[in-house]
Structure formats: structure tokens, C-alpha cells
Phi, psi and omega in degrees: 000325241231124183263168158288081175074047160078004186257147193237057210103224184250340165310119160124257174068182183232047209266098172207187199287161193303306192329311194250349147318317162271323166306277188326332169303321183266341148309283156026267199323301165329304204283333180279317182295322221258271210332328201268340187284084216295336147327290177299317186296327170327311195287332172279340195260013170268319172315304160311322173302281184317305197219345157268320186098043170246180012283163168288175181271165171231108202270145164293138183264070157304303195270009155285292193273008226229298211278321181269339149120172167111212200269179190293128170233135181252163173216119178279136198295040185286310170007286174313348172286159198271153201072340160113002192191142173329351195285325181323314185289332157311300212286328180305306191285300185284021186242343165293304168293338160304277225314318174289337167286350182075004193261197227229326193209149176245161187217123161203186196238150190205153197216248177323027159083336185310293181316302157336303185321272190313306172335297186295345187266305186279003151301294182270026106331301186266332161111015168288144205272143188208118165234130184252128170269135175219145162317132159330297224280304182263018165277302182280341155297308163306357213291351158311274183309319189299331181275338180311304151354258244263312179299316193286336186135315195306155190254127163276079210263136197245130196222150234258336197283161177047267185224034174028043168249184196313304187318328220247328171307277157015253185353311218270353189271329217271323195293311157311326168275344145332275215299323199260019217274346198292316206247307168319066171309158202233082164264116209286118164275002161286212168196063186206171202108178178255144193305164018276004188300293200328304188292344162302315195284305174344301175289225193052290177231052116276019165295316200301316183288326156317283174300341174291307194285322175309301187323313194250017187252346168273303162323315183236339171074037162165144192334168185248160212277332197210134151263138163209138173213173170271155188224104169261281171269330165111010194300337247240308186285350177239028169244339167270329181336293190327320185250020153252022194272340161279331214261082180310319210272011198235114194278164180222099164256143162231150198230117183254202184268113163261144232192267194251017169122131192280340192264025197239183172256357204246088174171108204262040149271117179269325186283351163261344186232343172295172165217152215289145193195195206239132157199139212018060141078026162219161179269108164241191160280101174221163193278092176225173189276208260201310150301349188094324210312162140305120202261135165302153188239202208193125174180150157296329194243107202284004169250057154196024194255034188254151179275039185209171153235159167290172210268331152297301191319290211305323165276008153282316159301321158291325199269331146135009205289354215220109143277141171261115170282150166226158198221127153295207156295306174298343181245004156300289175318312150343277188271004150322292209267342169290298165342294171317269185317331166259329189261327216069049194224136174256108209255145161333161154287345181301294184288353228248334171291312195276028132294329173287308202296314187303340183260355180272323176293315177311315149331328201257357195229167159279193179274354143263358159314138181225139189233129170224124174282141172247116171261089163335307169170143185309142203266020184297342203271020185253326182324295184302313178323310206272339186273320167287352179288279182316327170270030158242343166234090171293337181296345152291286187328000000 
């Protein structure tokens, strides 16, 4: 499991000052021992059971594929986790490992609100003190979550610098963890960062691809033809990745936010339009200038509007094992609202790209063709967003 010094390829790594090079050491160090450990894993996997409430289904879209014609589209369910979105399985396992670590208090960054959410929940679980960082910008879009947050105990800091999204939470979560590391754990809700996070957070959340390939190897009695998930920092896709990453003949698309168009500036694909740079303190595929800066990014959907990807994703793109794709705003809203109207299932704007992209693919295969969608996570914390969207476009409804 354990890569070389964080690397994925020429991807990840650790590029940061010695000060937080040692603190990560000591994540580091906590996470191999743990990871290995049958006690903790008994204890992540009564949580998982116990209190998100897996395993989740992995439902056939009868009336989805019925509508759209082609192949079979399956949806693994994280929605049904308790807090509404995949960040749970993440936060449970590194806030179990804090708790072994002795600190006291958590600090981590959240741009749709989910992660924050699930922070703030195993945080008042565990009885830890939680300061959450948010973009100005997604603050006032989130204001659910942000009140869900605030409701759980968590302190919500809104932070105002740079184009004041996710990237800039990022910032301002990592400075805090610098400065405050005696007492602190930094729980990274991405599979982005400098190591060991991606790969804590993969594990983590390779519970969803475990259980997916078990699923559907009971149901259909052989592999799926396709994976697709969305990809902002990418933890939700390289947790179904992860367990097709041998099984050569099981195709892998990640699907990112084109928001108003790749030939616009207003978008965050990074693995379609980046080029490999330094950001937050690992080597990824990210959207940057000429300088290296970080290019401001874009999306309707604020948990994929960020300007790097993780460093597994970015070596799935080279070595070619992963295509990464993009879906717009406008054809995200789209299969919002068909998903809504066929299945009754209301999906994040996160998941709702990779739901366009599986049906425009679908279209194109047969009826014994199998699509299995990671629907990442349930859209109540979008409803306002998507209701003032709608009373300006009515041609949607």
C-alpha cells in the first residue's frame, strides 16, 4: 500500500517547509501503524455499520436507462450516508486517528459544505473542538451547511483572501495547522495535499469501490464496463477507482466541472486543461499561469471548483489507465433535474456531472453494457442554489 515518499509516478510528494514536514511525519508515521491495526480497523468498521450506515446500495437506475436507452447505469448510493455525501467515510477514519494521536482539536476545509458537515459531526461525536475554513463565496452559497456546521458545535471561519474558494480555505486550514500542530490534527477532506493525505484519504474512502465491485459482481456476475465519477480534488473517484485499478477490461472516466465552457476561463478542469506544477505542497495536474500562480477557477458546483487534482488521478492520466472528461454547468443541471424526475433521487451538482456524463455515454452502448456512477452525494445542500438558477431559466423544469 505505502508509495515512495508520497509519490504516484512523478505525482504527489511533499513540497513543504521542514516546520510542517515534521508535523506530517508524525501524521505519517500514526497512519501506517493504525491502518494495520485490528483494533482500529474493527472500530472504523463499527462506525461505518453503526453510525454512516453502510454498506449503501448499489441501485440499478431501471427508470434512467429505461428512459434514456443503452446500457445498464448503476448508482452507488453514498447519498444514503448519514450526512448526505461520501466525506463521512473519510472523516470517521482520520478523527478516529487524531483521537490516537492525543490532539484535541480539529481544523479542516470544506467548499460545498459536505466535508465540513461530516467534520463537524464526528467532531461533536468525539467531543473535539472543530474550526472549519470556507471560502467567502461558498459560504454564502452553503448557507445550510454552513448553518448545519455551527448547529454540530463547529466554529466557521470565512475566509475572504484570493478568489475566496476552496483553494484559499485550503490555505488558510494548512496555516492553522502549522502554527497550532502541538494540539491539532488537519483533517484534509480531498485525496489532495502533501503526503501521506492523498493516500490517507484513498484509504478511506476505498471502502465505496470495495463494496461497489462486491455489489455488482453479486447482481450481474461480472464486472462493469465503466466507472465514472466526478472529479474536483477527486477523493469520492478514487475511492470507486481504486478497486478496478487491476481489472484492465473496467474502463475509468472522471468527469470534471467545464462550468461555462473549456474554451472560457470560467472552469476547473484541471486534468483537461492543466499542466503538471506545485500546489499546496504536492505535484499535481493544476490550472496555473505561466509562473506557476494558481489560475482562479469556476463551477456551479462548489466542491469541484478547485485548481489542482490529486496526485493519483494526475497518474492515472499519464500512464493512460483513467480518461478524464468534462461536463458543463448547463448539462450538470440537466441530469439534476432528469435524475430528479426519473428516479426521485435528488443528486449534489458534484455528482450530477458525473450522471450527465454517464448518460450521454450510455446512449452510445448496449443493453448489455454496465455503467456504475458514483452518486457522491444528495443535493439538499444545492436546493436554493438550483431554485434561484431555475427561476431565470425556466426551460429547465
Amino acid at each position: 500500500m505505502k508509495n515512495s515518499k508520497g509519490y504516484f509516478g512523478e505525482f504527489g510528494g511533499a513540497y513543504v517547509p521542514d516546520q510542517l514536514k515534521t508535523v506530517l511525519n508524525e501524521v505519517e508515521e500514526n497512519f501506517y501503524k493504525y491502518i494495520e491495526d485490528k483494533e482500529f480497523l474493527n472500530e472504523l468498521n463499527y462506525y461505518y455499520k453503526q453510525y454512516i450506515g453502510r454498506e449503501n446500495p448499489l441501485y440499478f437506475s431501471e427508470s434512467l436507462t429505461r428512459k434514456i436507452g443503452g446500457s445498464k447505469i448503476y448508482l452507488k448510493r453514498e447519498d444514503l450516508n448519514h450526512t448526505g455525501a461520501h466525506k463521512i467515510n473519510n472523516a470517521i477514519g482520520q478523527v478516529l486517528l487524531a483521537k490516537r494521536m492525543d490532539k484535541k482539536r480539529i481544523v479542516a476545509e470544506t467548499g460545498a459544505g459536505q466535508h465540513g458537515v461530516a467534520t463537524a459531526t464526528v467532531c461533536a461525536l468525539f467531543n473535539m473542538d472543530c474550526v472549519i475554513y470556507m471560502g467567502q463565496v461558498d459560504v454564502k452559497r452553503q448557507e445550510i451547511n454552513v448553518f448545519k456546521m455551527e448547529l454540530l458545535g463547529a466554529k466557521v471561519i470565512p475566509v475572504s483572501s484570493g478568489t475566496a474558494t476552496l483553494k484559499d480555505a485550503v490555505d488558510a486550514a494548512l496555516e492553522d495547522f502549522v502554527v497550532n500542530s502541538a494540539n491539532t490534527f488537519y483533517l484534509l477532506g480531498s485525496a489532495v495535499g502533501p503526503h501521506p493525505y492523498p493516500t490517507m484519504v484513498r484509504e478511506f474512502q476505498s471502502v465505496i469501490g470495495k463494496e461497489a465491485r462486491k455489489q455488482i459482481l453479486e447482481v450481474e456476475g461480472k464486472l462493469p464496463n465503466y466507472v465514472i465519477a466526478c472529479v474536483g480534488g477527486g477523493s469520492n473517484a478514487i475511492g470507486l477507482f481504486s478497486a478496478f485499478e487491476n481489472d484492465k477490461n473496467v474502463n475509468i472516466i472522471g468527469v470534471e466541472p467545464a462550468g461555462k465552457g473549456l474554451n472560457t476561463k470560467l472552469h476547473a478542469a484541471s486534468l483537461c486543461k492543466g499542466t503538471p506544477g506545485i500546489i499546496h505542497g504536492f505535484k499535481c495536474y493544476t490550472l496555473q499561469d505561466e509562473n506557476g500562480t494558481p489560475l482562479p477557477t469556476y463551477s456551479i458546483a462548489p466542491g469541484l471548483d478547485y485548481p489542482g487534482v490529486g496526485p493519483e488521478h494526475s497518474h492515472y492520466k499519464h500512464i493512460g489507465r483513467a480518461t478524464y472528461e468534462s461536463i458543463t454547468d448547463d448539462a450538470a443541471l440537466e441530469a439534476f433535474m432528469l435524475l430528479s424526475k426519473t428516479e426521485g433521487i435528488i443528486a449534489a451538482l458534484e455528482s450530477s456531472h458525473a450522471i450527465a456524463y454517464a448518460i450521454k455515454l450510455a446512449k452510445t452502448l448496449s443493453k448489455n453494457d454496465i455503467i456504475i456512477v458514483n452518486l457522491s452525494g444528495r443535493g439538499d445542500k444545492d436546493i436554493y442554489q438550483i431554485k434561484e438558477i431555475l427561476s431565470l431559466n425556466k426551460t429547465l423544469m
